[in-house]
C-alpha positions in Angstrom: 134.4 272.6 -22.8 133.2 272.0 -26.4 134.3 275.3 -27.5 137.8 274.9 -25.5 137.9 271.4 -28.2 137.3 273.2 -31.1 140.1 276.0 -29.7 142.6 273.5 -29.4 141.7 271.6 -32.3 142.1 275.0 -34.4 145.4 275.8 -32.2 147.1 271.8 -33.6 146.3 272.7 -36.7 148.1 276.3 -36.6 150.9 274.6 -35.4 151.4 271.7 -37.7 151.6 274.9 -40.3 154.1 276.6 -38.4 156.5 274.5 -37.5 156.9 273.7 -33.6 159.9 276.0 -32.7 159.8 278.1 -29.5 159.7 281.8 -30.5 160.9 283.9 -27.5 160.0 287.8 -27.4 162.9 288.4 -25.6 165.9 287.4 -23.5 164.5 287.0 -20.8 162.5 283.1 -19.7 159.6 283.3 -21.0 156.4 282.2 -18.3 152.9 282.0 -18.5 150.6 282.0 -15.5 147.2 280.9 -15.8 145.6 283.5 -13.5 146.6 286.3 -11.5 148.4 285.0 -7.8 149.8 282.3 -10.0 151.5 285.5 -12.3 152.5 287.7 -8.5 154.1 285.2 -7.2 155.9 284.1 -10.8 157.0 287.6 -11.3 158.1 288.4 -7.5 160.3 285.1 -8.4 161.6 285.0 -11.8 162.2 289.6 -11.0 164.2 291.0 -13.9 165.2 287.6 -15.2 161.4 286.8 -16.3 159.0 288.0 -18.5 155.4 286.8 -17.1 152.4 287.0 -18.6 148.6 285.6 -17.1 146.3 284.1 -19.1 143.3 284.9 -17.3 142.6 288.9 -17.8 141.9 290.9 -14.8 138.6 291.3 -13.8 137.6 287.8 -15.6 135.9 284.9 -13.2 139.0 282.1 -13.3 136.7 279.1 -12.9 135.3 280.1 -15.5 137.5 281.3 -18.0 138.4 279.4 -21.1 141.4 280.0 -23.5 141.4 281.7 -26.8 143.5 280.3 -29.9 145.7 283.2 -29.4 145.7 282.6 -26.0 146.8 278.9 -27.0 149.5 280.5 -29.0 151.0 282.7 -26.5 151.6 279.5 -23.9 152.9 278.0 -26.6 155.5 280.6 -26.7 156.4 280.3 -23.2 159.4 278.3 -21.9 157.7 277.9 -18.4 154.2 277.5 -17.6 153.0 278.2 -13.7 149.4 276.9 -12.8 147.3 276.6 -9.2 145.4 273.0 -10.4 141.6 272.3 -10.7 140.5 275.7 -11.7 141.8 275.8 -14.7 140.4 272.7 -16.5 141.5 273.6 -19.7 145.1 273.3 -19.1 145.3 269.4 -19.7 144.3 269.9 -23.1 146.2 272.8 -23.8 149.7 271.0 -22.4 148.7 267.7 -24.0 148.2 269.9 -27.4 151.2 272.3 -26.9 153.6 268.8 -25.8 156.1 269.6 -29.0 156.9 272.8 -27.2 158.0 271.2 -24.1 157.3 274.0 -22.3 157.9 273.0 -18.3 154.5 273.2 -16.6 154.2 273.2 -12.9 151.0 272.4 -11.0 151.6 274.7 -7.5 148.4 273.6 -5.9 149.8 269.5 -6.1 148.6 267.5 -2.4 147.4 270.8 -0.9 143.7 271.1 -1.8 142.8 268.2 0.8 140.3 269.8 3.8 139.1 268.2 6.5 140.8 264.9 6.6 139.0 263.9 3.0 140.9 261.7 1.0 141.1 262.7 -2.6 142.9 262.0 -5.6 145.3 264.8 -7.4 146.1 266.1 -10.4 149.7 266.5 -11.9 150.8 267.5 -15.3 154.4 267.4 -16.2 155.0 268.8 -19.9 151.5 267.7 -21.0 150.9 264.7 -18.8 148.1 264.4 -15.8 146.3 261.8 -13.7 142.6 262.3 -12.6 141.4 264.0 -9.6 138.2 263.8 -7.8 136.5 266.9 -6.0 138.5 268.9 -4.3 139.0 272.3 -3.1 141.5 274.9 -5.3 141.3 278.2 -3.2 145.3 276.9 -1.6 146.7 280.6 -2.4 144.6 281.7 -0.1 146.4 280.4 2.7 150.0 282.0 3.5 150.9 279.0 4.8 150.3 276.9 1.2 151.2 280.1 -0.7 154.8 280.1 0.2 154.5 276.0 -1.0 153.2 277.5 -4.2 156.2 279.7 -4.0 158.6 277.3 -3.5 157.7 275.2 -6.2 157.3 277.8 -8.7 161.1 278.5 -7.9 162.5 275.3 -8.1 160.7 275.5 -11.7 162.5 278.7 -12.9 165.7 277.4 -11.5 165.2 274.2 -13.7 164.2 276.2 -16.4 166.8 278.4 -16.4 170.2 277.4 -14.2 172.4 280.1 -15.3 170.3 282.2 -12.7 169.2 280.2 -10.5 170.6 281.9 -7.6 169.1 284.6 -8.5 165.4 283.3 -8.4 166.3 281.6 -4.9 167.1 284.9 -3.3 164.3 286.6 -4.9 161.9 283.8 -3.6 163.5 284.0 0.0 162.9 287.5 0.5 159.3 286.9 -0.9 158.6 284.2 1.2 159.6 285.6 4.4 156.6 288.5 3.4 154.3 286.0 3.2 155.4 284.0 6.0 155.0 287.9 8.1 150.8 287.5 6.8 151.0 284.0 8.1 152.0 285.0 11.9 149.5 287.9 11.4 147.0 285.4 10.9 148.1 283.0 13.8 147.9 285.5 16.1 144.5 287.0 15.0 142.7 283.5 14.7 144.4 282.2 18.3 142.8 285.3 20.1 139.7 286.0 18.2 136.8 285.9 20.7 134.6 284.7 17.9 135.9 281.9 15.2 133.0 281.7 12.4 133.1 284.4 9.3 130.4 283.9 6.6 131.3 284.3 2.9 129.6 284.8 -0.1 132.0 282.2 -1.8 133.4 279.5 -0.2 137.2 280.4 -1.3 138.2 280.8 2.2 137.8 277.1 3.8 142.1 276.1 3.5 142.1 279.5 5.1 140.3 278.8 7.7 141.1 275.1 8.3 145.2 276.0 8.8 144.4 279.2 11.3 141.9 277.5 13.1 138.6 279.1 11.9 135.1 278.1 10.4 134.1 279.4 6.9 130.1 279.6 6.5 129.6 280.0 2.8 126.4 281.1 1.2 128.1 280.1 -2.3 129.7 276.7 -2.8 133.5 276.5 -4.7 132.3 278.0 -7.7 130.8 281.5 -6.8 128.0 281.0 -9.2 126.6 277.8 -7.6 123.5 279.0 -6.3 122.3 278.0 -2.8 118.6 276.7 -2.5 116.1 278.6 0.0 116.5 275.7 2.6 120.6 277.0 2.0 120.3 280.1 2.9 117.5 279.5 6.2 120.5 277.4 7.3 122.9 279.8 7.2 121.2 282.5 8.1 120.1 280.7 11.2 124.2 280.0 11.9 125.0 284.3 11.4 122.2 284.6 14.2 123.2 281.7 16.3 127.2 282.3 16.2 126.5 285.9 16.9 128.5 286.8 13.0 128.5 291.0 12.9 130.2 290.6 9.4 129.0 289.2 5.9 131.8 289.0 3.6 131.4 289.6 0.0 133.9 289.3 -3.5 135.3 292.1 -5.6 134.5 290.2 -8.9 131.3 288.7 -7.8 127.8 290.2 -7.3 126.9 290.9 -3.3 123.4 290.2 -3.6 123.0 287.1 -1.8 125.6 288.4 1.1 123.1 291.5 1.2 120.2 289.1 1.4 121.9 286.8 4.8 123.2 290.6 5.9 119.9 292.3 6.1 118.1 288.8 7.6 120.2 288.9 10.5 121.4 292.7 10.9 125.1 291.7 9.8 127.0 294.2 7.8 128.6 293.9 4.6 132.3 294.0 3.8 134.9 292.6 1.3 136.7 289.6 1.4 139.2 289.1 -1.8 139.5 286.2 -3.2 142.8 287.1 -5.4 141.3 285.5 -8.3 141.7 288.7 -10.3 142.2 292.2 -9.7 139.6 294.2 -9.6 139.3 297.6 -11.2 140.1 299.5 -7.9 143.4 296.9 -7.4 144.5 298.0 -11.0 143.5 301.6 -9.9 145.5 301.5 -6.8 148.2 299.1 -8.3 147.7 297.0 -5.5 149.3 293.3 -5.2 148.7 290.2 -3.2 150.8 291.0 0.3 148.8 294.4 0.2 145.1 292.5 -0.4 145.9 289.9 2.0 146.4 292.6 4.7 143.7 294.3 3.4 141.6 290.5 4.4 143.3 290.1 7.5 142.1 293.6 8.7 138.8 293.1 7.6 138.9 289.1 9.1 140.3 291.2 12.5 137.2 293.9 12.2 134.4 290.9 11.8 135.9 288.1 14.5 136.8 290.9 17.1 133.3 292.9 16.6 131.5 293.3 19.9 
């Protein structure tokens, strides 16, 4: 975070030279998504009427991802600014920085990242305002069920933002959030008949998943796929894939599979892909796949491992 300070620090004093009027590229509202389901579900809303941009690159790791000064510059560009909450921890200082611009941030993940009865404190920022949160887990677009929440308030935001079509957003987002609601009963129906309820993950990005469809997520990774399990960890969980019967290991596209291999060739599981939508990967841009196709591609892939004989 030091080098974010010294970003934003560089970014005030840019500003104070220029002058803080919005400069729009176009007609169209202008919206900046920090990473990439944050920017699908932004552009499947704001359609023709909305230019949208992500900050976070493809193929970049999110959590850990920290914003250039022209990155700085660009959201300060934007009229609109659309963010999950919590894994993006530099966007308190960059909205507190950027707070002449009044640009109208939304926090989509707000009173969704609660699991398992915890009680946690949340985050909000409204145009460069926030309270503090304790720990809590981010990974709600995940879930169709707190996606089309995540929707919802992302369209109330470009309706705000921009009146004159507002009607125009709010059939958009209808239409989009009937295809997600489709993955939801996809879901329901897999997890209620699934002979065998546990998966096991290389990243633990799957838990509000698993919570609202009635499923257990073993991770070998904690939230952050980098945290590294101790040997005591991975005995555990290894000793669970053997116990619970789990044919399937689940690794990331943006993440290295080595420690999935390692549980996977312990206990005779195979290895297969669970995305994340953190970022597309290279064969997503290749394919020009989006998040209703992924998500089915998941689903399949859940059905494959929880119906495996």
């Amino acid at each position: 975070m030091k080098r974010l300070c010294l970003v934003i620090l560089a970014l005030s004093l840019l500003m104070l030279g220029c002058g803080g009027e919005k400069q729009k590229a176009s007609d169209k509202l202008q919206v900046a998504a920090s990473f990439y389901p944050m920017a699908e579900f932004a552009r499947n809303v704001g359609g023709d009427k909305a230019e949208v941009f992500a900050l976070v690159p493809d193929g970049a790791e999110a959590h850990d991802w920290e914003p250039s000064p022209a990155d700085l510059s660009r959201l300060g560009r934007a009229q609109v600014f659309v963010y999950n909450g919590i894994v993006e921890p530099w966007a308190k200082q960059a909205l507190n920085a950027l707070s002449e611009r009044k640009i109208l941030a939304v926090q989509t993940g707000l009173g969704l990242y609660e699991r398992g009865g915890e009680v946690v404190e949340e985050e909000h920022h409204e145009h460069g305002h926030n309270c503090s949160h304790g720990k809590q887990d981010p990974h709600v677009w995940i879930s169709p069920k707190k996606a089309m929440v995540q929707v919802e308030r992302i369209t109330a935001t470009l309706c705000e933002a921009d009146e004159k079509n507002a009607k125009y957003y709010q059939d958009n987002s209808a239409k989009y959030v009937e295809q997600i609601r489709a993955l939801d009963i996809q879901l329901t129906n897999l997890a209620k008949n699934a002979p065998r309820k546990v998966f096991v993950t290389a990243h633990a990005a799957f838990g509000h998943l698993a919570d609202d469809y009635g499923l257990k997520q073993m991770a070998v990774n904690g939230l952050s796929p980098h945290a590294e399990p101790t040997p005591a960890d991975l005995q555990r969980l290894i000793k669970v894939v053997k116990e619970e019967n789990v044919r399937n290991v689940f690794f990331e596209t943006l993440t290295d599979p080595k420690l999935a291999q390692l549980v996977a060739d312990e206990t005779g599981a195979q290895v297969a892909v669970l995305d994340p939508l953190e970022g597309l990967s290279a064969e997503g841009r290749k394919k020009n796949l989006d998040y209703l196709q992924i998500m089915q591609q998941n689903i399949h892939n859940l059905q494959i491992a929880l119906y495996a004989k």
